[in-house]
ZAMARGU-4260 file (C-alpha; in steps of 0.2 Angstrom, whole numbers, plus 5000, padded with zeros to 4 digits):
<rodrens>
0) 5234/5369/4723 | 5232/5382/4739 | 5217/5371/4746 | 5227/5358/4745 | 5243/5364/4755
5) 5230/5371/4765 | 5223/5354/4768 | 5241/5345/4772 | 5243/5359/4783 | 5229/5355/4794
10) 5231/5336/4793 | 5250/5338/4799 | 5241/5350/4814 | 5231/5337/4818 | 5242/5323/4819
15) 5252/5331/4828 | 5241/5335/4841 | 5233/5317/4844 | 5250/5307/4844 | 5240/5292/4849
20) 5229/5290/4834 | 5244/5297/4824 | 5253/5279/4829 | 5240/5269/4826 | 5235/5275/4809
25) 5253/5272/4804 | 5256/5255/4809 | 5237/5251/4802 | 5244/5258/4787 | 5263/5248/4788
30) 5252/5232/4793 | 5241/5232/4779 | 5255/5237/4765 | 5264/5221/4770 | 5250/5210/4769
35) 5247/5214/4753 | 5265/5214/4747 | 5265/5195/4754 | 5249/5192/4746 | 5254/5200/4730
40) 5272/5190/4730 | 5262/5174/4736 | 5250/5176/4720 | 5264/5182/4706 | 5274/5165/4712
45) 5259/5154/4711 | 5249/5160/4697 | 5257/5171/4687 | 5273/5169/4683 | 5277/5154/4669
50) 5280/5136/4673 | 5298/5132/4668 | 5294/5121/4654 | 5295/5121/4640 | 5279/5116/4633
55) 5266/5117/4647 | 5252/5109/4637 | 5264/5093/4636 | 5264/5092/4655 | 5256/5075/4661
60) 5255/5066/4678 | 5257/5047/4681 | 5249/5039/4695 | 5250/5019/4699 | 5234/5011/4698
65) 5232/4998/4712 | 5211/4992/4708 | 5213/4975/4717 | 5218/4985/4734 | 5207/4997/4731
70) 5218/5014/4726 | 5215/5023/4710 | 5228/5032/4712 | 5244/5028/4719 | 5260/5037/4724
75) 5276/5034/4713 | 5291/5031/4722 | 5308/5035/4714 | 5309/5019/4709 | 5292/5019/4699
80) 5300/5037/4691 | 5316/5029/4684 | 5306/5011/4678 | 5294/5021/4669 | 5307/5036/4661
85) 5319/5019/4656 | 5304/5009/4650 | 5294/5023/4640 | 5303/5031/4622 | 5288/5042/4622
90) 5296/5057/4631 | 5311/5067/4628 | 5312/5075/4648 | 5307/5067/4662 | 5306/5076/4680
95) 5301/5072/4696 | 5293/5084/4707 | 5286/5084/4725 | 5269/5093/4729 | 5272/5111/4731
100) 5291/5109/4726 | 5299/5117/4710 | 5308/5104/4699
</rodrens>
């Protein structure tokens, strides 16, 4: 425990001594925690938290099929969701959701 007070002792000496390199080491140090708390935050919100469903093994995506045009898959309009939740008894929810967005 000596050495180690010893140590901090020295360390605090030093940067004191060099305030240059004392603010440089603390802003490399601040810079780098925030990265990883936005990365961290970016990767819990993405990955690992829990989609809000449900079932998440139910989940499906429709497409419109448009082969005589030459699209495989299509975009569905809102119109296209509310033709296809009237027209299907199939599904107890339906929700629409852009790319990226939440439902």
């Amino acid at each position: 425990m000596e050495s180690l007070l010893r140590d901090l002792r020295i360390a605090v000496r030093l940067l004191r001594r060099d305030r240059a390199f004392s603010l440089a080491v603390c802003l490399t140090l601040s810079l780098c925690v925030g990265a990883n708390v936005a990365v961290f935050t970016v990767v819990r919100g993405v990955i690992l938290r829990p989609l809000p469903f449900e079932d998440p093994a139910r989940l499906v995506t429709l497409y419109n099929s448009y082969p005589g045009a030459g699209f495989e898959r299509g975009a569905n309009g809102v119109v296209d969701f509310f033709c296809a939740g009237n027209a299907s008894r199939a599904s107890r929810t339906w929700r629409s959701t852009t790319r990226g967005a939440s439902p």
